[in-house]
CHARMM-style PDB file with segment names, atoms N, HN, CA, C and O in Angstrom:
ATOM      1  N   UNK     1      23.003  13.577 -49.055  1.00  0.00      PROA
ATOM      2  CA  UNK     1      21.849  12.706 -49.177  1.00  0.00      PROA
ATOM      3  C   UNK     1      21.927  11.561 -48.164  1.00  0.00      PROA
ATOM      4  O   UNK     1      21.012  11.103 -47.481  1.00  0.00      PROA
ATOM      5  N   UNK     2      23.557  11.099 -48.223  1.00  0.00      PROA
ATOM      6  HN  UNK     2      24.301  11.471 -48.778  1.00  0.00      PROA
ATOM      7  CA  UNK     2      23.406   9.418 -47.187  1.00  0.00      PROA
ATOM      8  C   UNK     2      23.214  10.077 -45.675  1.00  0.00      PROA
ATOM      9  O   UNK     2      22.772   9.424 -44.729  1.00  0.00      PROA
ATOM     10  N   UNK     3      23.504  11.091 -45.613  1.00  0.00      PROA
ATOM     11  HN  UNK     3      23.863  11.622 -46.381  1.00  0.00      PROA
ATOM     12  CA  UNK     3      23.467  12.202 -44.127  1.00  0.00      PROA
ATOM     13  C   UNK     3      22.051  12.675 -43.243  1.00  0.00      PROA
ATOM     14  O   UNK     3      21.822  12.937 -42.062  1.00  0.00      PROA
ATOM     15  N   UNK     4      21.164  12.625 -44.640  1.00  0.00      PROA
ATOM     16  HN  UNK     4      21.350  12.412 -45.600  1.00  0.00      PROA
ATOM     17  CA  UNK     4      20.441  12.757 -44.450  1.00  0.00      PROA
ATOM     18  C   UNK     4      18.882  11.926 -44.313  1.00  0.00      PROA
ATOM     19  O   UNK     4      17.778  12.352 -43.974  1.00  0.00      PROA
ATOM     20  N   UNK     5      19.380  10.464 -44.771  1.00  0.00      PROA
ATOM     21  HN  UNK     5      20.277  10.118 -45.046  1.00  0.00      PROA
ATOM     22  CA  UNK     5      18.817   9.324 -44.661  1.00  0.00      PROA
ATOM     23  C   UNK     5      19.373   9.098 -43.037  1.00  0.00      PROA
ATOM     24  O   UNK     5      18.711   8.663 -42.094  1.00  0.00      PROA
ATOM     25  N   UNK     6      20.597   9.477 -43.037  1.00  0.00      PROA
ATOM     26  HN  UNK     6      21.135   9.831 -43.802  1.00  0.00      PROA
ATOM     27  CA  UNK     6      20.488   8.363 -41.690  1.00  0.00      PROA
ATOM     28  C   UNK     6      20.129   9.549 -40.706  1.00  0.00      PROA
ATOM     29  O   UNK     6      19.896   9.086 -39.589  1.00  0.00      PROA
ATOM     30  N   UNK     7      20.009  10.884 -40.748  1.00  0.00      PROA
ATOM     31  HN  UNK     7      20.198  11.261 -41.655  1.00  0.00      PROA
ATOM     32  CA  UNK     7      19.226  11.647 -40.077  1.00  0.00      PROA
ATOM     33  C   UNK     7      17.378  11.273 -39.761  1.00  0.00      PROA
ATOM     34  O   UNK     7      16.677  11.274 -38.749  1.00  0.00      PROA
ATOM     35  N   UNK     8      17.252  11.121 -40.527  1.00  0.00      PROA
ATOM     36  HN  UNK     8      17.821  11.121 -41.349  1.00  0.00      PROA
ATOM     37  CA  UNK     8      15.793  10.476 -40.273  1.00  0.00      PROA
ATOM     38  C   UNK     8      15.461   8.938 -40.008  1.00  0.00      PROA
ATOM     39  O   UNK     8      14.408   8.354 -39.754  1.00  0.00      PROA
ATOM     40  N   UNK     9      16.956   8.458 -40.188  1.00  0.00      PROA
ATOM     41  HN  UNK     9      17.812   8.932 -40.394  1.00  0.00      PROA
ATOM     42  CA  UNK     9      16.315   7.119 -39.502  1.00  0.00      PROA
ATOM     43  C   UNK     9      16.810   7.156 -37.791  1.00  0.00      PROA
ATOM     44  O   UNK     9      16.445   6.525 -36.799  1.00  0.00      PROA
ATOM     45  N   UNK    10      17.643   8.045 -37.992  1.00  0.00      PROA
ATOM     46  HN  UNK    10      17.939   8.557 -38.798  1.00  0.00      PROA
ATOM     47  CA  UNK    10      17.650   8.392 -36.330  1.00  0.00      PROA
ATOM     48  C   UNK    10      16.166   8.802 -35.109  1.00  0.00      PROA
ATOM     49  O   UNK    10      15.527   8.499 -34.102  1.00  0.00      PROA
ATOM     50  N   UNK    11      16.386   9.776 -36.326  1.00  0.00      PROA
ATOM     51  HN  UNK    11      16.905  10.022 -37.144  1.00  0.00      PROA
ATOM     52  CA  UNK    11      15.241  10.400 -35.934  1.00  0.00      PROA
ATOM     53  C   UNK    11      13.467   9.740 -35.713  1.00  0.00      PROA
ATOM     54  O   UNK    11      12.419  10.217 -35.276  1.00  0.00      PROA
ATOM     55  N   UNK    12      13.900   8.399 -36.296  1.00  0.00      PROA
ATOM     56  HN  UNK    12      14.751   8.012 -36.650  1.00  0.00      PROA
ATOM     57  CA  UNK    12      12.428   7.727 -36.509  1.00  0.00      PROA
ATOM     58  C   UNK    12      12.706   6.466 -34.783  1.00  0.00      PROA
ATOM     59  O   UNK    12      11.859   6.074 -33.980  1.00  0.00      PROA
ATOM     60  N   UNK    13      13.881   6.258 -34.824  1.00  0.00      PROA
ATOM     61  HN  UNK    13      14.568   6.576 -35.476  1.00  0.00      PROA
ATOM     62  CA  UNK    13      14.762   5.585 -33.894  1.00  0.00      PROA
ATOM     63  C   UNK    13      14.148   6.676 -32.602  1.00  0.00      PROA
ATOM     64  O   UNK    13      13.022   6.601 -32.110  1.00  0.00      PROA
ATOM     65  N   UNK    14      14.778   7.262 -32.385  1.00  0.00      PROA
ATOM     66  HN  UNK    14      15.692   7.323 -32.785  1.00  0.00      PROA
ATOM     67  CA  UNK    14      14.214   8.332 -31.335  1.00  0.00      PROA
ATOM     68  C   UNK    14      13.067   8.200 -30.841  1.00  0.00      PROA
ATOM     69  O   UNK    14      12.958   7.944 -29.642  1.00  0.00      PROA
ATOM     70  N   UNK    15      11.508   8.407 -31.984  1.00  0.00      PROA
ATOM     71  HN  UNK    15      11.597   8.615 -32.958  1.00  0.00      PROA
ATOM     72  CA  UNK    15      10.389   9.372 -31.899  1.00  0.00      PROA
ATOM     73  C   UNK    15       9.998   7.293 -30.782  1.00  0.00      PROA
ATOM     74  O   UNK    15       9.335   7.212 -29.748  1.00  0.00      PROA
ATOM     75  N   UNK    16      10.603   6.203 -31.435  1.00  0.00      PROA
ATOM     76  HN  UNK    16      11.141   6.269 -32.275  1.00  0.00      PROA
ATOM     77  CA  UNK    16       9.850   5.115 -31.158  1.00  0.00      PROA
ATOM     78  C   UNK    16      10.074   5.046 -29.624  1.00  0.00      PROA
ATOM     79  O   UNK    16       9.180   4.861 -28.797  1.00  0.00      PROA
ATOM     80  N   UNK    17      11.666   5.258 -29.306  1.00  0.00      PROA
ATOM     81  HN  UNK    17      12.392   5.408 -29.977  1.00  0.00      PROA
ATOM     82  CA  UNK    17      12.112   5.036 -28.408  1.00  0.00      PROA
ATOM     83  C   UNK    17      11.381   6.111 -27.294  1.00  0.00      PROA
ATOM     84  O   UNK    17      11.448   5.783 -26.110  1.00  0.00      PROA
ATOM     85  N   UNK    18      10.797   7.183 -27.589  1.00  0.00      PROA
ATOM     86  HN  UNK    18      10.743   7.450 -28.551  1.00  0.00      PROA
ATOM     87  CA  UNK    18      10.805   8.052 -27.114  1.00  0.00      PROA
ATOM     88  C   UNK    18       8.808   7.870 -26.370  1.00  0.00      PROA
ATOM     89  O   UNK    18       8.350   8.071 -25.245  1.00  0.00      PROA
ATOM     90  N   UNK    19       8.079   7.358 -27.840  1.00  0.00      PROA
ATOM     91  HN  UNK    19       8.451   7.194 -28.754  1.00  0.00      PROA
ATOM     92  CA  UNK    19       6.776   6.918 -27.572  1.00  0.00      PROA
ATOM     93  C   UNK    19       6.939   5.832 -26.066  1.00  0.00      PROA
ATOM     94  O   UNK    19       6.504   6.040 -24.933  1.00  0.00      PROA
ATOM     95  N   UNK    20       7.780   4.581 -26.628  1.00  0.00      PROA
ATOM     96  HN  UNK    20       8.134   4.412 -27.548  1.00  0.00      PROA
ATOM     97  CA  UNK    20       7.875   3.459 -25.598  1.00  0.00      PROA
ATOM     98  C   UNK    20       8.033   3.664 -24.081  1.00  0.00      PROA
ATOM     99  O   UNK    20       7.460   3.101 -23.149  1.00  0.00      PROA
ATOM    100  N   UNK    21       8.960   4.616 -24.094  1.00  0.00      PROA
ATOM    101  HN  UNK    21       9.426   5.073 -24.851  1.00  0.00      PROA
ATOM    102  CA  UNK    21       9.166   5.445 -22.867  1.00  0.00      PROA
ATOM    103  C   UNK    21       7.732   6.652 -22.224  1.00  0.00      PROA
ATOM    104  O   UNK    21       7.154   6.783 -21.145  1.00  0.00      PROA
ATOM    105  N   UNK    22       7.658   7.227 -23.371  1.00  0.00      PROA
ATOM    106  HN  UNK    22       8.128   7.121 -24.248  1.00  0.00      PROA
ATOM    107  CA  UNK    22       5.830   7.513 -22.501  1.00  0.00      PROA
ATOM    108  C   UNK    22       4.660   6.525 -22.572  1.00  0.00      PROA
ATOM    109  O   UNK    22       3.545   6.873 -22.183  1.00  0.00      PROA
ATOM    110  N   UNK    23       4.855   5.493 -22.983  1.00  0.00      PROA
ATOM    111  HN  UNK    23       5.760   5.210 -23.298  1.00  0.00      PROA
ATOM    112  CA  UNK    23       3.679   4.877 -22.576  1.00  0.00      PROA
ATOM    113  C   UNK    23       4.136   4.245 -21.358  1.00  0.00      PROA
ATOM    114  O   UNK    23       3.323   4.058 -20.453  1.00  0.00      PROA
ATOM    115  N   UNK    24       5.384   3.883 -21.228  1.00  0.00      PROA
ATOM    116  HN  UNK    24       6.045   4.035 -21.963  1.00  0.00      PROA
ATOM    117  CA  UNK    24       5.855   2.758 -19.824  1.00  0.00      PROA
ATOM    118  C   UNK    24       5.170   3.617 -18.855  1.00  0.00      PROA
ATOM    119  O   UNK    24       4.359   3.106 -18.083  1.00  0.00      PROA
ATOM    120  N   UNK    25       5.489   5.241 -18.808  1.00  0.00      PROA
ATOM    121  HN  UNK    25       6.149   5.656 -19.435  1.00  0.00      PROA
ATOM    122  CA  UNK    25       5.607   6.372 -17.652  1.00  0.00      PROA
ATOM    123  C   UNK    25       3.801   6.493 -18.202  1.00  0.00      PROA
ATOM    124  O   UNK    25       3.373   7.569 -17.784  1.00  0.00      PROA
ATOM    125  N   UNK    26       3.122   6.014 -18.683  1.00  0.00      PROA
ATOM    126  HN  UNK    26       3.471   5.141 -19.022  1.00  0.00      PROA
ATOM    127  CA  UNK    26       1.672   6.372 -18.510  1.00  0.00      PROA
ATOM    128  C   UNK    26       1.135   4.852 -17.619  1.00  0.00      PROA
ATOM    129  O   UNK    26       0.440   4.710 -16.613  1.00  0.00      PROA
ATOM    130  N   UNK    27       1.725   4.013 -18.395  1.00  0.00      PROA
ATOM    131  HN  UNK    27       2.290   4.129 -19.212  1.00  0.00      PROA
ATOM    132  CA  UNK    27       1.505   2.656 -17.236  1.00  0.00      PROA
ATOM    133  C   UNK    27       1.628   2.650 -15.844  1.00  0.00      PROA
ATOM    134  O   UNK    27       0.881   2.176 -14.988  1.00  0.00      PROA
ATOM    135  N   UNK    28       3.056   3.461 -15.723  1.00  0.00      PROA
ATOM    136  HN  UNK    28       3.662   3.846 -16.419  1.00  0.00      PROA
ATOM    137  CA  UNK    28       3.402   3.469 -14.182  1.00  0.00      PROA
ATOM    138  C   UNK    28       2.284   4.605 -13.532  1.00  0.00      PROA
ATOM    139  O   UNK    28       1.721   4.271 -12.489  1.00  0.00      PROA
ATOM    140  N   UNK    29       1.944   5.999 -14.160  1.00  0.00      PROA
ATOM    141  HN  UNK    29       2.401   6.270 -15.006  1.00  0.00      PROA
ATOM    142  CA  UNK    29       0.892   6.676 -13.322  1.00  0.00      PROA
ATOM    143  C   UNK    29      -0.107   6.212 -12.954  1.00  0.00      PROA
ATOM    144  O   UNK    29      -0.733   6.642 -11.986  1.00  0.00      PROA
ATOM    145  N   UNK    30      -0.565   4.914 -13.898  1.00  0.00      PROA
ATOM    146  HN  UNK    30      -0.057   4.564 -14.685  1.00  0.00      PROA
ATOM    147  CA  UNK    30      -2.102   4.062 -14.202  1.00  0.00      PROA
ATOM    148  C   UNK    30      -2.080   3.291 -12.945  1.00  0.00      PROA
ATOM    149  O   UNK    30      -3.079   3.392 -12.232  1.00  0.00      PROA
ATOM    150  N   UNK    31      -0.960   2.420 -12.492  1.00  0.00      PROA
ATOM    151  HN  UNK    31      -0.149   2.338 -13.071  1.00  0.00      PROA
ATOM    152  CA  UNK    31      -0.680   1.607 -11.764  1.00  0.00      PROA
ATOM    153  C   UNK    31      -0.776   1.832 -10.285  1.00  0.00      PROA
ATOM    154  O   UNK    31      -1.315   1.133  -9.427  1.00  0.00      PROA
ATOM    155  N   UNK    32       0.192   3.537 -10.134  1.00  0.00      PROA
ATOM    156  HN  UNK    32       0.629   4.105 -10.831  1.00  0.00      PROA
ATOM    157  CA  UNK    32       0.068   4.050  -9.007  1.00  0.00      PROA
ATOM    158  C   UNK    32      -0.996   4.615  -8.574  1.00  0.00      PROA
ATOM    159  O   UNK    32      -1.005   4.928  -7.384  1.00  0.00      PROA
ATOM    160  N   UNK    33      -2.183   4.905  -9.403  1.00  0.00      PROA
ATOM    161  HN  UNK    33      -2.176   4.651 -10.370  1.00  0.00      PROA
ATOM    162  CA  UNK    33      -3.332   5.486  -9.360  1.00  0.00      PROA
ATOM    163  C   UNK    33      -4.447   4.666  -8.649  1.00  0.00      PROA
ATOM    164  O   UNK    33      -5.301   5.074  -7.862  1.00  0.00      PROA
ATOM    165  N   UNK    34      -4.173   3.086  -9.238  1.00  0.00      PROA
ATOM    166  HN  UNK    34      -3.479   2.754  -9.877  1.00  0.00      PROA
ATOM    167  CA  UNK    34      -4.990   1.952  -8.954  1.00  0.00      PROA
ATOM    168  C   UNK    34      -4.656   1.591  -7.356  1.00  0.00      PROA
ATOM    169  O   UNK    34      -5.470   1.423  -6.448  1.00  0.00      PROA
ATOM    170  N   UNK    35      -3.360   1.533  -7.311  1.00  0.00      PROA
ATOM    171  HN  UNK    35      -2.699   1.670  -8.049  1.00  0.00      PROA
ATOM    172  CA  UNK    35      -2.492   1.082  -6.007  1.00  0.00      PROA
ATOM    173  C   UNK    35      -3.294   2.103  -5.112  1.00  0.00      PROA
ATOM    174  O   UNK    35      -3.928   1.626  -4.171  1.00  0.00      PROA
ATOM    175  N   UNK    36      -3.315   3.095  -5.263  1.00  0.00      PROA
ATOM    176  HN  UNK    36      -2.800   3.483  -6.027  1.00  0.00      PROA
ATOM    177  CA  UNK    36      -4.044   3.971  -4.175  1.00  0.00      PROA
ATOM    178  C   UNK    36      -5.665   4.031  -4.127  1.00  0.00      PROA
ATOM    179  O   UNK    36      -6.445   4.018  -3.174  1.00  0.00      PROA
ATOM    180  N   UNK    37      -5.802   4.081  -5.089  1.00  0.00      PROA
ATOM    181  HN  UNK    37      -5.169   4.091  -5.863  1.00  0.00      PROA
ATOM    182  CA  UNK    37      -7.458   4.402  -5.437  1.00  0.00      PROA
ATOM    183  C   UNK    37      -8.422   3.483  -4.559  1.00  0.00      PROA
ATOM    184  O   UNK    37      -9.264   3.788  -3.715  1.00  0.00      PROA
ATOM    185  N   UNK    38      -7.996   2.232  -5.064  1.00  0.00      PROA
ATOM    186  HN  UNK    38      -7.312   1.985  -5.750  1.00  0.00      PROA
ATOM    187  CA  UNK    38      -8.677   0.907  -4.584  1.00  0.00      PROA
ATOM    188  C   UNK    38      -8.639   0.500  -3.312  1.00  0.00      PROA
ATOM    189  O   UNK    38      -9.622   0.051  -2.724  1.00  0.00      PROA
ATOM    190  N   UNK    39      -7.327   0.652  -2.735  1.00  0.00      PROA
ATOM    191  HN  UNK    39      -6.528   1.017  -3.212  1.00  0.00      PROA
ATOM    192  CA  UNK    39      -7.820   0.583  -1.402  1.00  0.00      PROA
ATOM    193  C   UNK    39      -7.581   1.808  -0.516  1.00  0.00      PROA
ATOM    194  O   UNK    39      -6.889   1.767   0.501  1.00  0.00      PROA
ATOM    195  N   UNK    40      -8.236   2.963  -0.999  1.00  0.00      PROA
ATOM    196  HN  UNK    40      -8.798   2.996  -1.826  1.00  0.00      PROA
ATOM    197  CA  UNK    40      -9.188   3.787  -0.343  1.00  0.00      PROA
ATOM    198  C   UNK    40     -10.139   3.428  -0.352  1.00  0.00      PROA
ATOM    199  O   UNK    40     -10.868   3.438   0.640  1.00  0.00      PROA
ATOM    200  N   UNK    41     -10.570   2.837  -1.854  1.00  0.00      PROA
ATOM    201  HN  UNK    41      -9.978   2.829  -2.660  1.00  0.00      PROA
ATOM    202  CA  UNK    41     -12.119   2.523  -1.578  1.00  0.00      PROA
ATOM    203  C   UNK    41     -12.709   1.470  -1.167  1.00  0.00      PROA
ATOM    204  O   UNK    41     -13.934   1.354  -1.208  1.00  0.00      PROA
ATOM    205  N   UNK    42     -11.977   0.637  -0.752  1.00  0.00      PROA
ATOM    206  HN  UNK    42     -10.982   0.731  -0.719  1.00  0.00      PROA
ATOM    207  CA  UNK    42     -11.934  -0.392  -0.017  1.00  0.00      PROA
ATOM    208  C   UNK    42     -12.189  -0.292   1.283  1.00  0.00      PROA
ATOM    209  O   UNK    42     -12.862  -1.129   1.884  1.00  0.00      PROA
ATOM    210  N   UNK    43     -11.498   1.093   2.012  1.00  0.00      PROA
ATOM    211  HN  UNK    43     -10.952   1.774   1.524  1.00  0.00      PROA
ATOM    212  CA  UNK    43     -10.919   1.582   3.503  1.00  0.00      PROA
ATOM    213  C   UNK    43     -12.512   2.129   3.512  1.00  0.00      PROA
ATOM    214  O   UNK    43     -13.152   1.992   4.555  1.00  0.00      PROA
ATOM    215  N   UNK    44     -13.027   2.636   2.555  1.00  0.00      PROA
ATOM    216  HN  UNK    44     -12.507   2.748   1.708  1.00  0.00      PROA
ATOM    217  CA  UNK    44     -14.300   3.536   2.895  1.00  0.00      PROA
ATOM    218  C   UNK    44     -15.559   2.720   2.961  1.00  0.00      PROA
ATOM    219  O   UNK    44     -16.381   2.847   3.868  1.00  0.00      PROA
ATOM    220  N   UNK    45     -15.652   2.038   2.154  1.00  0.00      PROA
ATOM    221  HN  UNK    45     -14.984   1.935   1.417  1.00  0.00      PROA
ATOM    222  CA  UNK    45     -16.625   1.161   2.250  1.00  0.00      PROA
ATOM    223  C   UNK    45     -16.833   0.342   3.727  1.00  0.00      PROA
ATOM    224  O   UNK    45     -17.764   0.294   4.531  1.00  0.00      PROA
ATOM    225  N   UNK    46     -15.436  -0.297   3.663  1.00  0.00      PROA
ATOM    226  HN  UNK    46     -14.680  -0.257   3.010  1.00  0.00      PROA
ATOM    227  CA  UNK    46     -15.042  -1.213   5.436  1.00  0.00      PROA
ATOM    228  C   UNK    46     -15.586  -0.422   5.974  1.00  0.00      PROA
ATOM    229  O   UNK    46     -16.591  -0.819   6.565  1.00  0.00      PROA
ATOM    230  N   UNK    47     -15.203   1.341   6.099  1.00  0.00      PROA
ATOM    231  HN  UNK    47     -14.387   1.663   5.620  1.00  0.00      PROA
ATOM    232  CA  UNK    47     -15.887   2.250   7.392  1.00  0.00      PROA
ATOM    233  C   UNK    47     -16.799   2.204   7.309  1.00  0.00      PROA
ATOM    234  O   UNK    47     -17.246   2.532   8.407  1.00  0.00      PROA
ATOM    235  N   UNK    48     -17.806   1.921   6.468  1.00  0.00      PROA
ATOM    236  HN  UNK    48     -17.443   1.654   5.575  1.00  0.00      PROA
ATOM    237  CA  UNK    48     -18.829   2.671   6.362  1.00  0.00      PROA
ATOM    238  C   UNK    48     -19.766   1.347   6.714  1.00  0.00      PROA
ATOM    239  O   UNK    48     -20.828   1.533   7.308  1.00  0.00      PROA
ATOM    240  N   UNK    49     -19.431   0.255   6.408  1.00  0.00      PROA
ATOM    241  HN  UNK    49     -18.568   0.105   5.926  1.00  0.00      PROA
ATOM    242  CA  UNK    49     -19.992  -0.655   6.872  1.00  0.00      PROA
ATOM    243  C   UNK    49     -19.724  -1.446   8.405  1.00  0.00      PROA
ATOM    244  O   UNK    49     -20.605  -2.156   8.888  1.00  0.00      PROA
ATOM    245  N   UNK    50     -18.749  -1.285   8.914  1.00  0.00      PROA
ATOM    246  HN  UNK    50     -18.033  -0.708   8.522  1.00  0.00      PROA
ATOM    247  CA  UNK    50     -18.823  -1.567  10.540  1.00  0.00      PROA
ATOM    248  C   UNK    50     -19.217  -0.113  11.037  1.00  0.00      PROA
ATOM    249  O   UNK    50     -19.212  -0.450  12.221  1.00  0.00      PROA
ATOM    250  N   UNK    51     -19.517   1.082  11.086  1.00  0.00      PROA
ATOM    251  HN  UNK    51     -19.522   1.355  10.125  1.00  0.00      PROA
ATOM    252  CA  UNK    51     -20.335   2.245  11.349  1.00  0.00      PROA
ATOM    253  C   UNK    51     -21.133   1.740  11.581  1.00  0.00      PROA
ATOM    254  O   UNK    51     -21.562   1.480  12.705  1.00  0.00      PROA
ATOM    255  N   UNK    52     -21.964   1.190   9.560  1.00  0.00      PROA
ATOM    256  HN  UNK    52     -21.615   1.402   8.647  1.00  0.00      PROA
ATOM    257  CA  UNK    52     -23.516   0.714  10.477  1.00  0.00      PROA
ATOM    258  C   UNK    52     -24.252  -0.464  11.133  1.00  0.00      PROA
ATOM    259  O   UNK    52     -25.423  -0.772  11.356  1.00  0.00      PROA
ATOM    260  N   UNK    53     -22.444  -1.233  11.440  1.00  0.00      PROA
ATOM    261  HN  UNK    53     -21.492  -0.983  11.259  1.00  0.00      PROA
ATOM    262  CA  UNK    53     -23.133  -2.476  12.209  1.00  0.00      PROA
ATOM    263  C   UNK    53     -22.980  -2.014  13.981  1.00  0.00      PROA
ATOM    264  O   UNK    53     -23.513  -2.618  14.912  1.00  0.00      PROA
ATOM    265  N   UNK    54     -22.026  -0.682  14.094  1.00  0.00      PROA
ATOM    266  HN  UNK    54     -21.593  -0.192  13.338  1.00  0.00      PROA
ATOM    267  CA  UNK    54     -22.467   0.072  15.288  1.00  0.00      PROA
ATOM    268  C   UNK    54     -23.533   0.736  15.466  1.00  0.00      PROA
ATOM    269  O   UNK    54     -23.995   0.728  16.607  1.00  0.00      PROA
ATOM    270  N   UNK    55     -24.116   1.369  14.591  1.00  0.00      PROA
ATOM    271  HN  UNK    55     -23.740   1.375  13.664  1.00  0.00      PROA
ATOM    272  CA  UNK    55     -25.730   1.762  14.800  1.00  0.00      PROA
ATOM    273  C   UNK    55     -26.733   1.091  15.220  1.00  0.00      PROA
ATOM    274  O   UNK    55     -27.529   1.425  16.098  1.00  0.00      PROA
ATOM    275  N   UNK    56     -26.708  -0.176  14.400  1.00  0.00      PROA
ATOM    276  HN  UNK    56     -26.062  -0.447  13.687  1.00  0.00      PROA
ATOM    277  CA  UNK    56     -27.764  -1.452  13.582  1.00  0.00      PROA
ATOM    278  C   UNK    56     -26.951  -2.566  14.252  1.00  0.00      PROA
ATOM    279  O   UNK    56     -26.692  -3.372  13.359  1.00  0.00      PROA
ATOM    280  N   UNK    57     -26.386  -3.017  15.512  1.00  0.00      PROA
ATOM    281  HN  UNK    57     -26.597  -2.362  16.237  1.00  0.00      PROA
ATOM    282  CA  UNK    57     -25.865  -4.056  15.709  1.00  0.00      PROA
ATOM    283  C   UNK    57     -26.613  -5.203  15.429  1.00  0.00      PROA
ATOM    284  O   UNK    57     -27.842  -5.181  15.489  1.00  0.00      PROA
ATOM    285  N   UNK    58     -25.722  -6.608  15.005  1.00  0.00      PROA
ATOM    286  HN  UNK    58     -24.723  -6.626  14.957  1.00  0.00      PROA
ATOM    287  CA  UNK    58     -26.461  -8.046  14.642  1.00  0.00      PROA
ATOM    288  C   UNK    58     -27.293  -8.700  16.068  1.00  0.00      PROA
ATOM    289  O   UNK    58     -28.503  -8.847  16.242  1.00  0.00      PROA
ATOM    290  N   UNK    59     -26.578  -8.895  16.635  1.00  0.00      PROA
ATOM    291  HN  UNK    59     -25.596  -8.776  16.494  1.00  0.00      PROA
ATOM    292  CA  UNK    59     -27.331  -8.939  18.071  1.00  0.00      PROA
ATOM    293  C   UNK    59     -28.763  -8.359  18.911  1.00  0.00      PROA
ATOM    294  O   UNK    59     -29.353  -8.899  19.847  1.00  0.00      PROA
ATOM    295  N   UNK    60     -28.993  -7.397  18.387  1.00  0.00      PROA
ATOM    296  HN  UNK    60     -28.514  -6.959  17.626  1.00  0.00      PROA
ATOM    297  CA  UNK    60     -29.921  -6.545  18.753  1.00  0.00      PROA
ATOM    298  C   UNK    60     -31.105  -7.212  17.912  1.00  0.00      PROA
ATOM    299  O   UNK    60     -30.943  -7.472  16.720  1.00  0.00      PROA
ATOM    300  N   UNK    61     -32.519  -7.526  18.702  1.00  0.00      PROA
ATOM    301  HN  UNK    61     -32.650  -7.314  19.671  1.00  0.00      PROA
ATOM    302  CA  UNK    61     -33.618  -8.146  17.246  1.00  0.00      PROA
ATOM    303  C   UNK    61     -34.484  -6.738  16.681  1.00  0.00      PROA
ATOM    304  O   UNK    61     -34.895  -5.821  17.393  1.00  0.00      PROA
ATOM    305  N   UNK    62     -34.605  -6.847  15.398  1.00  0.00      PROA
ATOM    306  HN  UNK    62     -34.271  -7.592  14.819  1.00  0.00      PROA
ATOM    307  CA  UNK    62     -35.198  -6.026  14.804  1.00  0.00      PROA
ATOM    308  C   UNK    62     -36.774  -5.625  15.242  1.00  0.00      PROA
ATOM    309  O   UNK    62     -37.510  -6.604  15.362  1.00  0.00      PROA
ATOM    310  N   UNK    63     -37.333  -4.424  15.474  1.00  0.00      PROA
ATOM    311  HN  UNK    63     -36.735  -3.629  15.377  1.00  0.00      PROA
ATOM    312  CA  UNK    63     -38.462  -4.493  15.737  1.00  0.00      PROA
ATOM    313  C   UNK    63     -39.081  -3.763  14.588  1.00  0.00      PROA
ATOM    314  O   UNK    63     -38.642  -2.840  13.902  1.00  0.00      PROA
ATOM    315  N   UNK    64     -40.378  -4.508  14.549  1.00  0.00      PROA
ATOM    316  HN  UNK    64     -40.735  -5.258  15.106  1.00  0.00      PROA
ATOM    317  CA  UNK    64     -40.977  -4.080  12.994  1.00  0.00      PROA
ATOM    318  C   UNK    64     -40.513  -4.363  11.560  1.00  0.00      PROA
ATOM    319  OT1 UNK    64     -41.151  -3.920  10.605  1.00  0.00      PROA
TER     320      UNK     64
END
């Protein structure tokens, strides 16, 4: 019986230790996801907006 109490409090020891550890490793994918994500989309936007100040230069006056 006492063998088997402290079997499950092991075991409850474990499942916590074990949660804490996948959420850290879901934080860290979250993190590395952001780290990249954002400034791609950062990089794309920048392109995409000096592109169309090479098309559409400021200098040039608008006609019409």
């Amino acid at each position: 019986m006492i063998f088997r109490v402290r079997l499950l409090l092991h075991d409850e020891k474990h499942q916590k230790v074990h949660l804490k550890y996948k959420m850290q490793e879901e934080n860290n994918e979250e993190k590395r996801l952001y780290s990249i994500l954002l400034p791609a989309i950062f990089g794309i936007a920048l392109g995409g907006w000096l592109l169309h100040l090479r098309i559409h230069p400021i200098s040039k006056d608008a006609e019409n």
